[in-house]
C-alpha positions in Angstrom: -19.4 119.2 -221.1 -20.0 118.1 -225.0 -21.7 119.8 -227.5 -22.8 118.0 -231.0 -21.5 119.8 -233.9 -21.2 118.7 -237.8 -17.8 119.5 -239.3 -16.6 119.2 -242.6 -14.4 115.6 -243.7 -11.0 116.9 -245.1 -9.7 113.3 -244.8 -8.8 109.9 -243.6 -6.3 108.6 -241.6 -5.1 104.6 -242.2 -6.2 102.6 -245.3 -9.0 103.3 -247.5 -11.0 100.0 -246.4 -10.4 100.6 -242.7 -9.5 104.2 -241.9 -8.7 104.5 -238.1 -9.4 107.9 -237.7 -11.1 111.6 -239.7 -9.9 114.3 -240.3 -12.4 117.6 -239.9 -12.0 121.1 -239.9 -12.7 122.9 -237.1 -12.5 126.9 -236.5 -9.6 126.7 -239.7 -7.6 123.9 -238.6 -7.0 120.7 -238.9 -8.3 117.9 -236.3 -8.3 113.8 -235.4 -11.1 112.3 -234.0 -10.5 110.4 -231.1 -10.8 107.7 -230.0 -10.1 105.1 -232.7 -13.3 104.8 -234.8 -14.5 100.9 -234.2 -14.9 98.4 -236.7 -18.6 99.4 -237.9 -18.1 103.2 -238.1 -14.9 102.2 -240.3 -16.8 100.5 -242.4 -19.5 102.7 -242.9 -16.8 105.3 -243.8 -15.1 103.7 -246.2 -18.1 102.6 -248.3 -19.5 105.7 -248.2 -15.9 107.1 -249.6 -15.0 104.7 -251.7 -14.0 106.2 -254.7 -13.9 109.6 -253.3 -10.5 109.7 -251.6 -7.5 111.3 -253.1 -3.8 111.0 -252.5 -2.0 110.2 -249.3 0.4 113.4 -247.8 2.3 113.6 -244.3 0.1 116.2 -242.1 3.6 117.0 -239.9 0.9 119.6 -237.7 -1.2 116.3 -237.0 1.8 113.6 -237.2 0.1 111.4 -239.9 -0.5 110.3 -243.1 -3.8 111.7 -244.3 -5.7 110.7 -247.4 -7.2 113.3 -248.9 -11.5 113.2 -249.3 -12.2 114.4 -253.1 -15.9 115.6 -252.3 -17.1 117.3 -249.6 -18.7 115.5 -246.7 -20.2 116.5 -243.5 -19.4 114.5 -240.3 -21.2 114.8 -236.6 -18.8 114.6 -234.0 -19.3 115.2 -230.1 -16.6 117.8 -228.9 -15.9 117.1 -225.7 -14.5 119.8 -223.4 -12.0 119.4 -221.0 -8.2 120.6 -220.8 -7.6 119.2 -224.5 -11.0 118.6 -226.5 -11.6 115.9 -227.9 -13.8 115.0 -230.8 -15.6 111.6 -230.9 -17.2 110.7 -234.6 -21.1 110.3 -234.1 -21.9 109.3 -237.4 -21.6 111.0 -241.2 -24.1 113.5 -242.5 -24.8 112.7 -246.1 -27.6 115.3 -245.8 -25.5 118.2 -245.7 
């Protein structure tokens, strides 16, 4: 089963030009999208971040570096359910 939900962007994981995965919040903590985003979402990301990221931390909860997103932006991702949920980046939500 998956449900489409819009989640706040906390962060960015991999470089600014390319990130590889997001960080969202979800019910107070801290989650990766999965799988990988592909080479269009990535770019569509980082242009519509550039200039907004902040500094680069070690998330030891998550196991990565994350670069920190300065302004607040809303991202749809599809949670899938299953014995670990995963959440697949849709697209970002500049409206919100």
């Amino acid at each position: 089963m998956a449900d489409t939900v819009d989640l706040p962007l906390v962060g960015v994981v991999g470089p600014a030009t390319r990130p590889r995965h997001l960080v969202v919040r979800q019910g107070g903590r801290l989650r990766l999208t999965s799988p990988q985003l592909t080479g269009p979402q990535a770019r569509s990301v980082a242009d519509a971040l550039a200039g907004r990221l902040g500094g680069a931390h070690r998330d030891d909860d998550l196991g990565v570096t994350v670069r920190d997103v300065a302004v607040g932006l809303v991202v749809e991702v599809r949670a899938v359910s299953g014995r670990h949920q995963v959440l697949r980046f849709t697209r970002l939500r500049p409206d919100l």
